[in-house]
DOSE-968426 format. One record per residue (C-alpha): residue number from 1; z negated, y negated, x negated; residue in one letter. Coordinates in pm, 1 decimal. Each point is the difference from the previous one (the first is absolute). Layout:
N
kolke  Z  Y  X  paza
NUM  Z  Y  X  A $
...
END
This chain:
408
kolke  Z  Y  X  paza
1  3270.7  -4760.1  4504.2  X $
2  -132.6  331.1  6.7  X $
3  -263.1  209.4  -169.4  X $
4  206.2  179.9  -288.2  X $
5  144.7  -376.9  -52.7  X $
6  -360.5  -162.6  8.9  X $
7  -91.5  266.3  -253.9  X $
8  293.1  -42.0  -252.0  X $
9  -36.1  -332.9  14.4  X $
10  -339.8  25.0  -114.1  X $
11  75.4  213.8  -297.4  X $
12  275.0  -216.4  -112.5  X $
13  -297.0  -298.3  6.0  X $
14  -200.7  218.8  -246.7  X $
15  237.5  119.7  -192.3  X $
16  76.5  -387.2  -79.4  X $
17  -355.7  -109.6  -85.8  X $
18  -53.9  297.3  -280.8  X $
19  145.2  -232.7  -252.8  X $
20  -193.7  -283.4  64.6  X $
21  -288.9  161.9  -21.7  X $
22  69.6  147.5  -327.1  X $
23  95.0  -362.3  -117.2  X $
24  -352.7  -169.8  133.0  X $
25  -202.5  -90.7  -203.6  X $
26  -271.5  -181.3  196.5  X $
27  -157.3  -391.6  48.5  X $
28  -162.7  71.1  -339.4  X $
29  324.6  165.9  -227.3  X $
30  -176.3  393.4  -38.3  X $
31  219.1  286.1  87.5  X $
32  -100.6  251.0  266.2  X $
33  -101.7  346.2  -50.5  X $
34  -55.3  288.0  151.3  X $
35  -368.3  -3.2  12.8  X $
36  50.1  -373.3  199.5  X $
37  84.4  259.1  301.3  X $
38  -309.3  210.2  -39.5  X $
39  -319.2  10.0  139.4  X $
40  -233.1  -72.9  -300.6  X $
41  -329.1  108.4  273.0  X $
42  174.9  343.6  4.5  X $
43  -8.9  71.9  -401.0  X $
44  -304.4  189.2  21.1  X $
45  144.7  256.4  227.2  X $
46  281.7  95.0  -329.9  X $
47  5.7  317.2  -109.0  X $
48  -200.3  71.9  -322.4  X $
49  206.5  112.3  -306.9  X $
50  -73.8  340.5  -117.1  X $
51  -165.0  -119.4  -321.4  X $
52  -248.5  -225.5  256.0  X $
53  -74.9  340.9  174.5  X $
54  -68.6  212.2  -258.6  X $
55  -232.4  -281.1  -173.5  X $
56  -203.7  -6.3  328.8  X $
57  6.2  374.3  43.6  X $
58  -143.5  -15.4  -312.6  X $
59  -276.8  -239.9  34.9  X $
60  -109.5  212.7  308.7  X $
61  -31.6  297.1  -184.5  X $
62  327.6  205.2  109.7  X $
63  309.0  112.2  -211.2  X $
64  307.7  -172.4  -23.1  X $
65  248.3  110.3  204.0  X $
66  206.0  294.9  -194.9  X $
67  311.4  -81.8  -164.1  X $
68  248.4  169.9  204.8  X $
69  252.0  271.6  -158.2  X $
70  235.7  -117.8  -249.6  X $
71  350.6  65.7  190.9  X $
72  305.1  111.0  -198.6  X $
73  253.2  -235.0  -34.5  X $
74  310.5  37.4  252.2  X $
75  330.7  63.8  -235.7  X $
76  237.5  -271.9  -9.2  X $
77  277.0  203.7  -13.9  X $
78  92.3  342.2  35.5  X $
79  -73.5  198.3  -330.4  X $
80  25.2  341.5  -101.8  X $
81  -329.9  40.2  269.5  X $
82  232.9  35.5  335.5  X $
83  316.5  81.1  -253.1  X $
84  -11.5  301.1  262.7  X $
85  400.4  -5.5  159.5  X $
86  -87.6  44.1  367.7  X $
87  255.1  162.3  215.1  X $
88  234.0  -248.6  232.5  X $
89  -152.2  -71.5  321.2  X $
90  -350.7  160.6  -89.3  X $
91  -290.0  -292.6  48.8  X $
92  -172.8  -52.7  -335.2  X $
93  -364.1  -106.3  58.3  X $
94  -79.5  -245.5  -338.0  X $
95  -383.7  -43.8  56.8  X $
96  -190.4  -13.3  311.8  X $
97  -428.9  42.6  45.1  X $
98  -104.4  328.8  40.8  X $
99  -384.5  -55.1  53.7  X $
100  -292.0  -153.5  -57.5  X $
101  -335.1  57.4  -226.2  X $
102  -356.2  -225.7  35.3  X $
103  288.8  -234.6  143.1  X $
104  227.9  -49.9  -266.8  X $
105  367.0  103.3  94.5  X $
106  140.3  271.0  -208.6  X $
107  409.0  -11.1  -49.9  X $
108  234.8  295.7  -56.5  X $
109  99.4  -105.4  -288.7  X $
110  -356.9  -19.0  -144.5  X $
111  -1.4  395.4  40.9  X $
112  354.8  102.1  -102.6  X $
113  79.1  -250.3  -298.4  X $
114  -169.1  204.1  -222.3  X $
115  173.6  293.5  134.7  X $
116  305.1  -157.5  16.6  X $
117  162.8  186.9  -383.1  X $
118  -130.2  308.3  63.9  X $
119  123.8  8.9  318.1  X $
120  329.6  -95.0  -62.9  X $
121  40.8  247.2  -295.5  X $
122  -102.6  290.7  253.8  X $
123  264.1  -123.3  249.3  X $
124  259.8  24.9  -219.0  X $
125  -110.3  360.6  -196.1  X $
126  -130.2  183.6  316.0  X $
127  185.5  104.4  323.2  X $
128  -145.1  -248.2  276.1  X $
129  -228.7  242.5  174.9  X $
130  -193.8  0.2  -308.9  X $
131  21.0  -360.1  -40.8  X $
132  -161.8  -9.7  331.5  X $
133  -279.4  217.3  -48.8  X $
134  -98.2  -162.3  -333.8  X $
135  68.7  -347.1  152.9  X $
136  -275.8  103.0  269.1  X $
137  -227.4  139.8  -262.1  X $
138  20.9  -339.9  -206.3  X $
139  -9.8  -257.3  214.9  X $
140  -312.4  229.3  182.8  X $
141  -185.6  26.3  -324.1  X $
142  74.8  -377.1  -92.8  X $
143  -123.3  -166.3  302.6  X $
144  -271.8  215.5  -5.5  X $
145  -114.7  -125.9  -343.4  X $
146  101.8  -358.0  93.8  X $
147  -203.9  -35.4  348.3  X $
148  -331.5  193.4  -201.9  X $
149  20.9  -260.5  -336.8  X $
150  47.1  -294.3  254.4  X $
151  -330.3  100.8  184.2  X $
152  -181.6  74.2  -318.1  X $
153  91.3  -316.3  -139.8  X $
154  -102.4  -221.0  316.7  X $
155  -316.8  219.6  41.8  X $
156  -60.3  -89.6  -416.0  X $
157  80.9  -369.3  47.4  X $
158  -211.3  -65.2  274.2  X $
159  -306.8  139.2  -190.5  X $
160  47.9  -223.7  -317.1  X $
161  -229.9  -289.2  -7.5  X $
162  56.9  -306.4  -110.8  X $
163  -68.0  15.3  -353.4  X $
164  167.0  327.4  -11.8  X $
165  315.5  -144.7  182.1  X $
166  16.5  -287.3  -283.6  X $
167  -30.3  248.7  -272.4  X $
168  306.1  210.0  174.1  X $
169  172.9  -345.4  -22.1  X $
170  -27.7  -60.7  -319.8  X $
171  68.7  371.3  -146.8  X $
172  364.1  -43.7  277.8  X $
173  69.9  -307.9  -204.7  X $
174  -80.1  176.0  -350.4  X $
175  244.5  292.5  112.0  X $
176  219.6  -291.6  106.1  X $
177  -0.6  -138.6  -370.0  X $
178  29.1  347.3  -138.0  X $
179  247.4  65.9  166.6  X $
180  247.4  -318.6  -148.3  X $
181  -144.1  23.1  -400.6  X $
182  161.2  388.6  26.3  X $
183  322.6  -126.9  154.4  X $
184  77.1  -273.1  -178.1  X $
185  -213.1  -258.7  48.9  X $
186  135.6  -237.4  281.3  X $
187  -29.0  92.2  374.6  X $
188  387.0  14.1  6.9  X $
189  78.8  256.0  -229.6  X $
190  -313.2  200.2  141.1  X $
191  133.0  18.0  364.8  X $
192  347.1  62.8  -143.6  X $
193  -170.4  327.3  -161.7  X $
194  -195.5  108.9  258.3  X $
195  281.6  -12.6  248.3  X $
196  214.7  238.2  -282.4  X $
197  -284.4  268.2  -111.6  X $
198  -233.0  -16.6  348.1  X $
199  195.5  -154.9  241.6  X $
200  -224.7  -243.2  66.1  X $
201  -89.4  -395.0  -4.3  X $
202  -248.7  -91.6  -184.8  X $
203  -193.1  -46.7  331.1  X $
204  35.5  348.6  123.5  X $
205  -92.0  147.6  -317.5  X $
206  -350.0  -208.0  -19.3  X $
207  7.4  113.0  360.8  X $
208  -25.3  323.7  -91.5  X $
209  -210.8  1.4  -267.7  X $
210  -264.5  -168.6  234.5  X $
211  45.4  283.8  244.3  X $
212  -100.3  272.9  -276.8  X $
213  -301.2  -218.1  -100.6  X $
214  -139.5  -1.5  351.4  X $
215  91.7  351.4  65.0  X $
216  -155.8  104.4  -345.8  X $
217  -372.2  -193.9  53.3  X $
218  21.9  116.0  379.9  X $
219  39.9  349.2  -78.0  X $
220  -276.0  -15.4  -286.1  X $
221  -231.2  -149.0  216.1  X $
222  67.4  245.4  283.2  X $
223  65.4  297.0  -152.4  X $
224  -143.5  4.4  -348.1  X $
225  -374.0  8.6  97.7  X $
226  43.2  302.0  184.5  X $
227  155.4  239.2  -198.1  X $
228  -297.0  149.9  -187.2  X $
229  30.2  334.8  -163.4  X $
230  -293.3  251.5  -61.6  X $
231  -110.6  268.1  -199.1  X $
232  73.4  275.2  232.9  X $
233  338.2  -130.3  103.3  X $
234  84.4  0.5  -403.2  X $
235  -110.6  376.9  -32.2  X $
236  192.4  70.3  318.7  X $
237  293.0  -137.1  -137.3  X $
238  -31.5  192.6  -314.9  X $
239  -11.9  311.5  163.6  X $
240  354.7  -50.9  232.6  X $
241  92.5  -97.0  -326.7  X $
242  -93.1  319.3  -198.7  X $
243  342.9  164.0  -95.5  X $
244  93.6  -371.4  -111.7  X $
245  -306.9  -42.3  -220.4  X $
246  -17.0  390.6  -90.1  X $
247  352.7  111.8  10.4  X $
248  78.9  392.7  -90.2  X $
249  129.9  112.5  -313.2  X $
250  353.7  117.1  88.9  X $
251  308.3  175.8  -159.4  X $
252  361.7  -25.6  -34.1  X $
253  214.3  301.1  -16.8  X $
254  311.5  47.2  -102.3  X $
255  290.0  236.5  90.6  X $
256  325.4  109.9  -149.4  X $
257  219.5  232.3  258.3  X $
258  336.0  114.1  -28.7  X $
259  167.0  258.3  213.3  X $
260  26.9  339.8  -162.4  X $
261  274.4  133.6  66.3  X $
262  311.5  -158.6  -246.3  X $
263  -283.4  -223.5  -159.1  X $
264  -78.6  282.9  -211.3  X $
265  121.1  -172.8  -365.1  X $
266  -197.8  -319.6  113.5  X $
267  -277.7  175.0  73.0  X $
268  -13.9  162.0  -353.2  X $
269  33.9  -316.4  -120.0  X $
270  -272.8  -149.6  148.2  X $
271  -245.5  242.5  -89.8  X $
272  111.4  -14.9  -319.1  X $
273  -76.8  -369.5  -63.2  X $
274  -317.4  18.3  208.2  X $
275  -142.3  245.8  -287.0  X $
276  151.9  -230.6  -249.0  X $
277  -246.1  -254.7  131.6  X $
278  234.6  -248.3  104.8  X $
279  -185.2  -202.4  291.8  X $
280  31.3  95.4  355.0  X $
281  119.0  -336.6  139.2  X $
282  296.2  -15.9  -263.0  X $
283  107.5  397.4  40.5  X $
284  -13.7  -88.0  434.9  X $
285  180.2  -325.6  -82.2  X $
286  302.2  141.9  -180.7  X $
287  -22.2  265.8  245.4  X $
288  98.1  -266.0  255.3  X $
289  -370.6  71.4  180.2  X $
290  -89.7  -316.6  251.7  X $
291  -274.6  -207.5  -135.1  X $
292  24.2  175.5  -346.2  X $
293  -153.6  303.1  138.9  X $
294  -287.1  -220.3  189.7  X $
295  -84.9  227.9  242.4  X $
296  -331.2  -52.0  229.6  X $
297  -343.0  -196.5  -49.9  X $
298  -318.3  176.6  169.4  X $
299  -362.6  -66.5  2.9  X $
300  -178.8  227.9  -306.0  X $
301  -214.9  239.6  164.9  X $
302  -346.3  92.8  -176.5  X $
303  116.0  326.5  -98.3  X $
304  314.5  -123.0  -163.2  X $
305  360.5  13.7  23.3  X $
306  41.1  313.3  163.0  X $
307  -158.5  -84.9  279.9  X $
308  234.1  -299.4  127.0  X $
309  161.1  11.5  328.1  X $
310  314.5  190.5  -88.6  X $
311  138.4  353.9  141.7  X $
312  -221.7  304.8  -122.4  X $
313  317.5  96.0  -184.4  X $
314  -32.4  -273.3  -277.8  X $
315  -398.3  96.9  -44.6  X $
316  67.3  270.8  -273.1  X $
317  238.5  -277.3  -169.3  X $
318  -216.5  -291.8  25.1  X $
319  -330.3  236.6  -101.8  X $
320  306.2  22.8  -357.0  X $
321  -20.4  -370.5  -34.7  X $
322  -419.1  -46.4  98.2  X $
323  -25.9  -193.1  -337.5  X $
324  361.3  -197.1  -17.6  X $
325  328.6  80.2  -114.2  X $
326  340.0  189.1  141.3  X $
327  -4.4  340.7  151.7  X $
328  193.8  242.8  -35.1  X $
329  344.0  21.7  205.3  X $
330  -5.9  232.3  330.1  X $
331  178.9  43.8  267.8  X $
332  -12.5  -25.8  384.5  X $
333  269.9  129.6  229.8  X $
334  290.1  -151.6  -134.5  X $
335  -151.8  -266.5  -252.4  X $
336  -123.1  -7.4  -344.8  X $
337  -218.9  -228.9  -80.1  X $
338  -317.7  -177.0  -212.5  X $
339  -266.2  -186.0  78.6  X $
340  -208.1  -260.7  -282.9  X $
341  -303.7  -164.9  5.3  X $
342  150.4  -373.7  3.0  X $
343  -344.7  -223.8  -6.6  X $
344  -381.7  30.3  118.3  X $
345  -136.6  -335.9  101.6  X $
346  -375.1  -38.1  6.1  X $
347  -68.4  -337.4  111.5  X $
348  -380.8  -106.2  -67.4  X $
349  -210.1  -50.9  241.4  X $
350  -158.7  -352.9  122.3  X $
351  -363.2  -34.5  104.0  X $
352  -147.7  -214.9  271.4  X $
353  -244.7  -72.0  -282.9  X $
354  261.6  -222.8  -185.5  X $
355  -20.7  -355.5  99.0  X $
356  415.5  -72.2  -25.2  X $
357  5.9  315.8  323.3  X $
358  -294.4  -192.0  190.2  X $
359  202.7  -348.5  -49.6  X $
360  260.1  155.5  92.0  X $
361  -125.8  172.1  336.0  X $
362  -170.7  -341.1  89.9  X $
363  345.6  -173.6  -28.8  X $
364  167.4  219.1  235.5  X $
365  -207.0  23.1  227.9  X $
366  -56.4  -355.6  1.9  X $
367  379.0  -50.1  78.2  X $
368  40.2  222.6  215.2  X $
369  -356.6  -157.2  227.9  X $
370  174.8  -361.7  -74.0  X $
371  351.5  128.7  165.5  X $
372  -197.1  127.3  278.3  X $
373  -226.5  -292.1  64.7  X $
374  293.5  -224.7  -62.9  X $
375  197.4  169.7  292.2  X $
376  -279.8  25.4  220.1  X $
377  -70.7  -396.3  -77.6  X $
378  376.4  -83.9  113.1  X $
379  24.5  227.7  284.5  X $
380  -296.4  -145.1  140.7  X $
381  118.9  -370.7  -93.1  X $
382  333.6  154.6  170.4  X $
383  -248.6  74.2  304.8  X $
384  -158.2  -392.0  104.3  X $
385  320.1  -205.6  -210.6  X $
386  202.7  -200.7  220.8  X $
387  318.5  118.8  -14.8  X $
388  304.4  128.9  213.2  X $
389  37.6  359.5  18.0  X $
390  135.6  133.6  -303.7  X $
391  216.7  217.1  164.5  X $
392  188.0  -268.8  217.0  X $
393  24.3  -212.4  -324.7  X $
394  164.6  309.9  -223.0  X $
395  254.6  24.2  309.0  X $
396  87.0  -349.0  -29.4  X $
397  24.9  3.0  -338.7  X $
398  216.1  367.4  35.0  X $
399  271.3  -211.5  212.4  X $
400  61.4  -308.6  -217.9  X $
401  46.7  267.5  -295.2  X $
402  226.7  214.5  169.0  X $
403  224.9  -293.2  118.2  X $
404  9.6  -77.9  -344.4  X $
405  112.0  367.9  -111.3  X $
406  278.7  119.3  256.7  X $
407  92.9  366.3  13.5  X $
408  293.7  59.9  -210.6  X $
END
């Protein structure tokens, strides 16, 4: 007989013994088990579970491992998410990893589902070299957001201690809670609407609502404690400030013009109901004027009207109306025309003595120090994170959106 004989034979043998193993019982009646083929002296050597690790990480004075990043949940079925109509025989990519941050993989679909109505509403509206650009710009900006909050949040997390991290716990599970009393009370009709106003289980949303916790106390504890604002940089500010804080009186003229020539009837008219004292802006409105007769606003000069920034030719004029009113009608070249004193605005004045311009001050240029600090923070968290290069990941992301948005 020959080898491949020897060896079927041998299987055949097996095969035949499986059910009388399974039908042994043993001298004494007990069943087998698994564990009757294992090597109790080797149970030590098991792997620990993770709650067995993080007790004795614990007890040695380390954090517990990090909970890793709350993944969004694969669709089931195709929804109005990829209800993009690809062209025949062009490849469709459906999700595929684009990169990685502090180790955790980051999917396309992370970075473009919140794009995803936005960008279809552009494809449609805008001719596709548009699209493009915009779908660059988005997808850019997005990631860019997305790669910085996953850093700050890992960089938060890891400096919580374990009191702290309980506390976070507890206020997730609150939110939780909150979150099903205002939707109706049971977890079922929660998720349901979640999914319809957020798009969201009720999973991601706590998800979320972690991630702007962390980023919130990092951010105070990074960046609050430096932005200090002093005296000087308050008067500073007040000056740069000065035509906001002292504006200039100013004045509104306006103007009535009509050609001369055939207009002459109108003209008389005009005049006529001027000296009557019927109001500028109505006479200019019926006379089909633009604006009413609004004319031109300038700054009020110290020595009055006549010295705004107009042609020398309207000085004598304006000098007429010094202390208000209508002049006169006169002509130039081939137009007749008037010219009214519409409104003087003389806003008052603030002082840096009030306290409401001081609070003011402070809070801008608080903001404005906390944007700064803030972006200096994340570009140098940006720096030393652990990441793949951004720009790789935005191409990535560029190709499994564009495959979903074929030229027309």
């Amino acid at each position: 007989m020959n080898t491949n004989a020897w060896i079927l034979v041998g299987f055949v043998a097996a095969a035949a013994l499986l059910p009388a193993c399974s039908e042994y019982s043993g001298p004494t009646g007990a069943a087998l088990s698994l564990g009757d083929f294992s090597d109790q002296q080797l149970s030590t050597q098991q792997r620990p579970t993770v709650e067995d690790t993080d007790a004795a990480l614990s007890m040695a004075g380390l954090h517990a491992r990090p909970a890793p990043r709350l993944m969004p949940e694969r669709p089931e079925e195709f929804s109005t998410f990829f209800g993009i109509d690809g062209q025949v025989g062009s490849p469709v990519i459906v999700d595929s990893l684009i990169g990685q941050v502090n180790g955790q993989p980051i999917y396309a679909d992370e970075v473009l589902a919140p794009l995803m109505d936005r960008l279809q509403a552009t494809y449609e509206d805008q001719p596709y070299s548009v699209f493009v650009q915009q779908l660059k710009s988005l997808v850019s900006q997005q990631l860019q957001s997305f790669v910085q909050n996953e850093l700050i949040v890992a960089e938060s997390r890891a400096s919580l201690s374990d009191q702290e991290q309980t506390g976070l716990l507890a206020f997730m599970d609150k939110i939780r809670q909150d979150a099903v009393r205002k939707r109706g009370g049971s977890e079922h009709e929660a998720a349901r609407r979640l999914m319809e106003e957020e798009g969201k289980t009720i999973d991601e949303y706590i998800d979320d609502e972690r991630q702007k916790v962390l980023i919130g106390e990092l951010l105070r504890e990074k960046v609050t404690p430096q932005t200090l604002v002093a005296w000087r940089d308050i008067e500073r500010a007040y000056r740069a400030q000065a035509s906001v804080f002292q504006p200039k009186a100013t004045v509104t003229l306006g103007r009535i013009r009509l050609k001369t020539d055939g207009n002459e009837e109108r003209i008389k008219l005009i005049g006529d109901e001027l000296d009557a004292g019927v109001a500028f802006m109505t006479v200019a409105k019926q006379a089909g004027m633009p604006k009413d007769g609004e004319w031109q606003t300038f700054e009020l000069p110290e020595g009055g009207i006549e010295d705004v920034s107009l042609s020398a030719f309207y000085k004598p004029y304006l000098k007429e109306i010094q202390d208000g009113g209508t002049t006169h009608s006169f002509e130039r070249k081939s137009w007749t025309m008037w010219i009214s004193v519409i409104e003087v605005s003389r806003p008052p004045a603030r002082s840096l003595d009030e306290p409401d311009v001081q609070r003011m001050l402070q809070q801008q240029l608080m903001r404005d120090r906390s944007q700064r600090d803030e972006w200096e923070y994340v570009h140098d968290l940006l720096q030393r994170g652990i990441h793949d290069e951004i720009g790789a990941m935005v191409e990535r992301a560029l190709l499994i959106a564009i495959s979903r948005f074929p030229p027309k």
